[in-house]
C-alpha positions as CSV (number, residue, x, y, z in Angstrom):
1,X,36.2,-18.3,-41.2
2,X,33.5,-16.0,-42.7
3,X,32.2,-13.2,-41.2
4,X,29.3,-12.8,-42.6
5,X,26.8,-13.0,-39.5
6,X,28.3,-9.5,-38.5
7,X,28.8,-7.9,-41.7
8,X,26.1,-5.1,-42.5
9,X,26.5,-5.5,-46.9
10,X,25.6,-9.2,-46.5
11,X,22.5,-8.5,-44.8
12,X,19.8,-10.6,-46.9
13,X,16.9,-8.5,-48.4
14,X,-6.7,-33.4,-36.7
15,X,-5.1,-35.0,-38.8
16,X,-3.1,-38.1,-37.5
17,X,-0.9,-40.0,-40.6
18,X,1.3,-38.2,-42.8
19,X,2.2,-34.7,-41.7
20,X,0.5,-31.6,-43.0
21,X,2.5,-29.5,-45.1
22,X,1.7,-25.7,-45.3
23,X,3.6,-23.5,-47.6
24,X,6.9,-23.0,-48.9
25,X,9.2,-25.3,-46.7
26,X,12.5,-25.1,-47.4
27,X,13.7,-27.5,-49.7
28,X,16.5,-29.8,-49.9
29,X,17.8,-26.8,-52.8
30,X,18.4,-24.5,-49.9
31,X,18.6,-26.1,-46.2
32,X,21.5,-25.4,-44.4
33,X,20.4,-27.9,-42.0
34,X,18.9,-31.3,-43.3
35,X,17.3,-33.7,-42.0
36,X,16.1,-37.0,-44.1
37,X,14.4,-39.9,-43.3
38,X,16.3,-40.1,-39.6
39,X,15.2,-43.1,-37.5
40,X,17.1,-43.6,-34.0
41,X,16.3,-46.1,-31.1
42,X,17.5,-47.3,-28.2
43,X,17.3,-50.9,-26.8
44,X,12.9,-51.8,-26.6
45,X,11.9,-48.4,-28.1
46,X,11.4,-46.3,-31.0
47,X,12.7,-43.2,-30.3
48,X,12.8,-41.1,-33.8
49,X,10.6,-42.5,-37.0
50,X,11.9,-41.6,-40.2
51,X,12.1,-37.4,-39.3
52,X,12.5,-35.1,-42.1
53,X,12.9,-31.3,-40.8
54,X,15.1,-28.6,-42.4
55,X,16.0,-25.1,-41.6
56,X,17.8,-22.7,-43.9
57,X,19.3,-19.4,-44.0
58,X,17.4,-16.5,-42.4
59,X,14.7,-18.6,-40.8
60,X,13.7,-19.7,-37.7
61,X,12.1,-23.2,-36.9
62,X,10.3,-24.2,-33.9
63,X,10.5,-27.7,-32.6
64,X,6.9,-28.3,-30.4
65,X,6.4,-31.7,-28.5
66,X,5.8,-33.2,-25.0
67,X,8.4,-34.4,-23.1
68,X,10.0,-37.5,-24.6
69,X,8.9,-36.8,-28.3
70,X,11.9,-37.4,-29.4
71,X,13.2,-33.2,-29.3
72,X,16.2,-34.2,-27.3
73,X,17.2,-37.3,-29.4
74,X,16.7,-34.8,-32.5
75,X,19.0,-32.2,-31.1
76,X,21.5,-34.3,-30.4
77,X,22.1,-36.1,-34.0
78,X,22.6,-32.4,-35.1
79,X,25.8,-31.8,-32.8
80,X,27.1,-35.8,-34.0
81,X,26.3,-37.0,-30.6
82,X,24.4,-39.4,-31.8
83,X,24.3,-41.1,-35.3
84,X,20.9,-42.3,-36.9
85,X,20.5,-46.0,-37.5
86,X,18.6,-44.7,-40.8
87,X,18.6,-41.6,-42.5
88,X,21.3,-38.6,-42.7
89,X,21.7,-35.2,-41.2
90,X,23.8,-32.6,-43.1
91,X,24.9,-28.9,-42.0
92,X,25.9,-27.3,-45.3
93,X,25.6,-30.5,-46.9
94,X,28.3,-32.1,-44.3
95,X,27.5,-35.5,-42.1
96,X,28.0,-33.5,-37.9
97,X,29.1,-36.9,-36.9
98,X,32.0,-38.0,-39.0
99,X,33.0,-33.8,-40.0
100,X,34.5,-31.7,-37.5
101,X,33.7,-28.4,-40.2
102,X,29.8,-29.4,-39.9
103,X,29.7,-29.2,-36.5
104,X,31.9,-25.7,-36.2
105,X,29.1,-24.6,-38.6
106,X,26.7,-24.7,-35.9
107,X,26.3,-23.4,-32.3
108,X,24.6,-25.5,-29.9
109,X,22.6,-23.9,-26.4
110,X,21.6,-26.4,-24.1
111,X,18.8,-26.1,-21.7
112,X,21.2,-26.2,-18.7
113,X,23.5,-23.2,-18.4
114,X,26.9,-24.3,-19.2
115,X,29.5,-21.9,-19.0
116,X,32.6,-21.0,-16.5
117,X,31.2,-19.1,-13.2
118,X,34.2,-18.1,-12.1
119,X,35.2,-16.0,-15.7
120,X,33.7,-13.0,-16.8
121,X,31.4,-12.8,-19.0
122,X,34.1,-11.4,-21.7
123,X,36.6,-14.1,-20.6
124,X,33.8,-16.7,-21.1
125,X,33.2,-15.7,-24.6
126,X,37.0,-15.5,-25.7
127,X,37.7,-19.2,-24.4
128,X,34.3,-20.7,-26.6
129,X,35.6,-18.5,-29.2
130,X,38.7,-19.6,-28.9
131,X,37.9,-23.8,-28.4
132,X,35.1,-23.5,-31.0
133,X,38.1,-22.5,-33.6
134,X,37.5,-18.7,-34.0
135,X,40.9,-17.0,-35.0
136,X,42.3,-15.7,-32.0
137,X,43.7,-12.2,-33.2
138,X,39.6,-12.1,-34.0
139,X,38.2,-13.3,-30.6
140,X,38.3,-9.8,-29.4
141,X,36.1,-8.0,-31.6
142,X,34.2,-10.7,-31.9
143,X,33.4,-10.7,-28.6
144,X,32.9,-6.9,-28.7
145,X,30.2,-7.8,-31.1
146,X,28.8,-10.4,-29.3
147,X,28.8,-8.1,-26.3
148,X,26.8,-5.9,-28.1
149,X,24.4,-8.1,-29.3
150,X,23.6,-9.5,-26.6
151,X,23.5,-6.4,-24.5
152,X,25.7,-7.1,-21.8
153,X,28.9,-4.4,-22.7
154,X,28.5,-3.0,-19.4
155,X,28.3,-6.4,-17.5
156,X,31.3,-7.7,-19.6
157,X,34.2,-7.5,-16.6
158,X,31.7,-9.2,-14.1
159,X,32.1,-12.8,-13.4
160,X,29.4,-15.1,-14.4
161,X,28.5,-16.5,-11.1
162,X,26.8,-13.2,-10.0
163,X,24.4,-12.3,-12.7
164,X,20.6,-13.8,-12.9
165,X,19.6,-16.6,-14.1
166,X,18.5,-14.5,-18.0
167,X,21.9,-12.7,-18.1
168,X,23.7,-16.3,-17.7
169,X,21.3,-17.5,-20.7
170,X,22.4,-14.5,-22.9
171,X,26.3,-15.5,-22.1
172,X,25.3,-18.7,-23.4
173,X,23.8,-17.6,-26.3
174,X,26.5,-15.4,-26.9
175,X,29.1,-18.3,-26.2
176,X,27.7,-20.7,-28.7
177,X,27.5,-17.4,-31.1
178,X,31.5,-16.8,-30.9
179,X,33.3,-18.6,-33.6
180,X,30.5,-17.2,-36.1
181,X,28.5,-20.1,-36.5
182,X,25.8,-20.4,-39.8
183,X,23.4,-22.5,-37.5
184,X,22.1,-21.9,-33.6
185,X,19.8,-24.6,-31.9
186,X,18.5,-23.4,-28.9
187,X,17.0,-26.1,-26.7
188,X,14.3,-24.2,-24.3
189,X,16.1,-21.1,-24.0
190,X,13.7,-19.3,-22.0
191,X,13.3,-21.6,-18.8
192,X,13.1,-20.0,-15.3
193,X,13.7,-16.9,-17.7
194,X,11.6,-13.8,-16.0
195,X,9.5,-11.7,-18.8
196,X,11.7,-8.4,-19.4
197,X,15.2,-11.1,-20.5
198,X,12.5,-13.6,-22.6
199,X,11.8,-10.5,-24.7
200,X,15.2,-9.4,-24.8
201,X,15.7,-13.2,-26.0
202,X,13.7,-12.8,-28.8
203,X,14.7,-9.3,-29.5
204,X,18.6,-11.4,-30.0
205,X,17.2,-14.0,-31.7
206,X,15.4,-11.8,-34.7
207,X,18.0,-9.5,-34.9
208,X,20.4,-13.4,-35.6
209,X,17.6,-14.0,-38.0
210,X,17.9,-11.1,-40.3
211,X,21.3,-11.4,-40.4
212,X,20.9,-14.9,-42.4
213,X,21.3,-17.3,-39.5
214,X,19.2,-19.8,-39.7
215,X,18.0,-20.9,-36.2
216,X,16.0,-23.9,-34.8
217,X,14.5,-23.4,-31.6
218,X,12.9,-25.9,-29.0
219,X,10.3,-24.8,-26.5
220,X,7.2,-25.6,-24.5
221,X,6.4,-21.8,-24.4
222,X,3.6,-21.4,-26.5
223,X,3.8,-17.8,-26.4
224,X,7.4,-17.6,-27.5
225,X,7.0,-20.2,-30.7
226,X,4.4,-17.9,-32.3
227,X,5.8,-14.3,-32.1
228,X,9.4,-15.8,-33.4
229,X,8.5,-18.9,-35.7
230,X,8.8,-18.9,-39.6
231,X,7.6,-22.3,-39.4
232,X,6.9,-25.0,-37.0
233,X,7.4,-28.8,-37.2
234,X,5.0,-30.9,-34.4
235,X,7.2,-33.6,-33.4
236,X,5.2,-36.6,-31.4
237,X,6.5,-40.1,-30.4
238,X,9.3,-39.3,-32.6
239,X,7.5,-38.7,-35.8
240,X,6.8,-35.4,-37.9
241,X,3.0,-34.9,-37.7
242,X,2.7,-31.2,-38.5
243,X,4.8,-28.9,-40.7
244,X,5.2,-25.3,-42.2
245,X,4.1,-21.6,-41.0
246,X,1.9,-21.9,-37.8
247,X,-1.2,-19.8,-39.8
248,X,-1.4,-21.7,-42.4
249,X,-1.0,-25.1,-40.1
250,X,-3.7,-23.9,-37.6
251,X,-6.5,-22.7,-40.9
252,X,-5.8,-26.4,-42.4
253,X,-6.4,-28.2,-39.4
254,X,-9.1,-26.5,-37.5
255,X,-11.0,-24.7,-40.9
256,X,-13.7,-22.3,-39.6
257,X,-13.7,-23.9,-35.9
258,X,-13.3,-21.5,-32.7
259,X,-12.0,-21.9,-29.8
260,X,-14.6,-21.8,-27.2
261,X,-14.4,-21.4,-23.6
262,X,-17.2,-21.1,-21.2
263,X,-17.3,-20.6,-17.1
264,X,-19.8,-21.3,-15.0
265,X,-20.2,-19.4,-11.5
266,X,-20.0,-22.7,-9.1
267,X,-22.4,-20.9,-6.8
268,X,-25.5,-21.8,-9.6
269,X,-24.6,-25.3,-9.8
270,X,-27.9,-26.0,-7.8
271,X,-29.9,-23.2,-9.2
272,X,-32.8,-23.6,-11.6
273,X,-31.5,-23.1,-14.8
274,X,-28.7,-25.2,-14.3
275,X,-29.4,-28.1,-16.0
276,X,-30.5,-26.0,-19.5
277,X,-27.2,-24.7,-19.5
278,X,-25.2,-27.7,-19.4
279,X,-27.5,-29.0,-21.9
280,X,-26.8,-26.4,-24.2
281,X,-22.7,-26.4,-23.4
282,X,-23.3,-30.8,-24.0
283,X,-24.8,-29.9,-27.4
284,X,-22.7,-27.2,-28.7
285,X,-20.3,-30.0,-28.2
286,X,-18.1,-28.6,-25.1
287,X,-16.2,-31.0,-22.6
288,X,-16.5,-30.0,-18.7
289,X,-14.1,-29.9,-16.3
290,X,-13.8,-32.4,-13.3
291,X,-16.3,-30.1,-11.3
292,X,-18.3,-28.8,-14.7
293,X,-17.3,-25.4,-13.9
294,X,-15.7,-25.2,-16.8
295,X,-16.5,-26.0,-20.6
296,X,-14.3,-25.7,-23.5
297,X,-14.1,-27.1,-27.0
298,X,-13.9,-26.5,-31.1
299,X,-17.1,-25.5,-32.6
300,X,-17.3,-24.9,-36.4
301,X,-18.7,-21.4,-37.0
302,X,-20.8,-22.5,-39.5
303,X,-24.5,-21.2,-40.4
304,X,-24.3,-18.9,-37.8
305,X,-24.0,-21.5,-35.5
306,X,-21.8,-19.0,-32.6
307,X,-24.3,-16.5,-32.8
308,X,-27.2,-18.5,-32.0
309,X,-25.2,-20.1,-29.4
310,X,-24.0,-16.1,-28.2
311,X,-27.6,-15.2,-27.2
312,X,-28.1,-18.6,-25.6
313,X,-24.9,-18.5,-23.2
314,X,-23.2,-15.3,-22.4
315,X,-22.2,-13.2,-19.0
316,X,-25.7,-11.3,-18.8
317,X,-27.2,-15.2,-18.6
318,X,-27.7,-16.4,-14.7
319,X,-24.7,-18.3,-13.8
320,X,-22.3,-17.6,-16.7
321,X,-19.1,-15.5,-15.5
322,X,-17.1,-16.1,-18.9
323,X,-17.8,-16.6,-22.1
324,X,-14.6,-16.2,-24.6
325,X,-14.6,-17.1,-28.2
326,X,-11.0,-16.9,-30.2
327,X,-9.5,-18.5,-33.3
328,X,-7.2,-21.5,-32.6
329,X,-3.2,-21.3,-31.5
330,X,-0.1,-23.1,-31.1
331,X,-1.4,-24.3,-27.6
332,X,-4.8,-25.7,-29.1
333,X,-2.8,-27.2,-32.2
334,X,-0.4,-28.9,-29.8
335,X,-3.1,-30.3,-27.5
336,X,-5.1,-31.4,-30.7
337,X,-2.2,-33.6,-32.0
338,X,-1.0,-34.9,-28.6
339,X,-4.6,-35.7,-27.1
């Protein structure tokens, strides 16, 4: 099996129908991973709708939906666990469910830790190397690689069961890494993962990245999908609304609208003044909270619109204590297509 992952010369230089499409997706040319017109349900409901997604070389897709979207469902007809009614998946332009080579070309992480807690962490890597079909006089320096990557050379003798939650995630990422796979899916890596191992995470997962994996990711970490996607696909009662780099995604659906976020001291809900500033939030075109404490909404920054409102509302005003203005994110784009 190639060992190209490791080798250093081979390093390569709101809208609601049809989803938007924002730059230079990869094409059917180049996907490792392909996914075509995939429709899946089980008995009463629809639970994938004609899905098209692709990931190739280098790259790293993220895959952003509620719960029961369909990301689960997805995942799983890329490992052959499940075969689409309609519609084909291909690894390297193999079927995962009827090719036992497309499904060595990919490593799979699931969101539950699943690796031996009574082996080290070395041992552990060796026997996934070993079952995934690495060549066993390689499974030791690849798992000195591995070791490496993932940082955990001096943890490598201890057994599984007593490292943290994050170190057991990096095994598993390392596990699914061993028999040199062209393609990782990571569903919600990061859960119950504290701050200093999420960034180690991501440090892993670029450094996977510019060695030519390609890598699709799940996760309802908002924070995490925009410092490591290329692109990201919105995937909502198992359809494709959104798709393509999250800049370009966020400028063609929001335009010149900001994010604006206003709060309100509760203490001046009875003062005079009160009601002029709700009537300015109402017109700007802001939604309160339960207890109108708090106002938020998309306003277009159009003829100067902000800057009139700005010397309306701010903190120097009687009852204001926040007044924040910023350009949309993943977290507003999400809410915008699942609201």
């Amino acid at each position: 099996m190639s060992s190209h992952l490791w080798s250093e010369e081979e390093l390569p230089d709101r809208r609601r129908g049809s989803p938007e499409r924002a730059g230079d997706a990869s094409s059917p040319d180049d996907a490792l991973l392909l996914i075509r017109n995939v429709s899946f349900s089980y008995p009463g409901r629809d639970v994938l709708q004609n899905v098209n997604l692709s990931v190739r070389s280098g790259e790293i897709l993220v895959l952003l939906g509620p719960n029961g979207a369909g990301k689960s469902t997805l995942v799983k007809t890329m490992s052959g666990q499940v075969k689409p009614a309609q519609g084909r998946v291909t690894i390297g332009g193999r079927d995962p469910a009827t090719d036992a080579e497309a499904r060595r070309s990919a490593g799979f992480v699931p969101q539950r830790i699943a690796i031996f807690d009574k082996l080290t962490v070395r041992e552990n890597l060796c026997v996934f190397g070993e079952v995934m079909g690495a060549a066993r006089d390689r499974v030791p320096q690849l798992a000195d690689r591995t070791l490496e990557l993932i940082g955990l050379q001096p943890r490598q003798h201890d057994r599984t069961t007593i490292l943290s939650g994050g170190m057991q995630r990096l095994v598993n990422i390392g596990a699914a890494m061993m028999h040199e796979p062209k393609l990782l899916v990571l569903d919600e890596p990061t859960v119950g993962v504290d701050n200093r191992t999420r960034d180690h995470l991501k440090d892993v997962l670029r450094s996977l990245k510019d060695r030519g994996l390609a890598i699709l990711l799940t996760t309802h970490d908002m924070e995490e999908a925009e410092a490591l996607a290329d692109r990201i696909s919105i995937i909502v009662g198992g359809e494709i609304k959104a798709e393509g780099p999250p800049k370009e995604i966020i400028e063609k659906t929001f335009g010149t609208r900001q994010e604006v976020r206003v709060v309100v001291d509760p203490s001046a809900m009875t003062k005079a003044g009160h009601k002029a500033l709700v009537s300015r939030l109402q017109k700007l075109g802001l939604e309160p909270s339960q207890d109108e404490t708090v106002w938020e909404g998309l306003v277009d920054d159009t003829a100067g619109r902000l800057d009139a409102f700005a010397k309306q509302v701010s903190v120097s005003k009687p009852g204001v204590t926040e007044v924040r203005v910023r350009e949309p994110g993943l977290r507003t784009l999400l809410a915008w297509y699942t609201s």
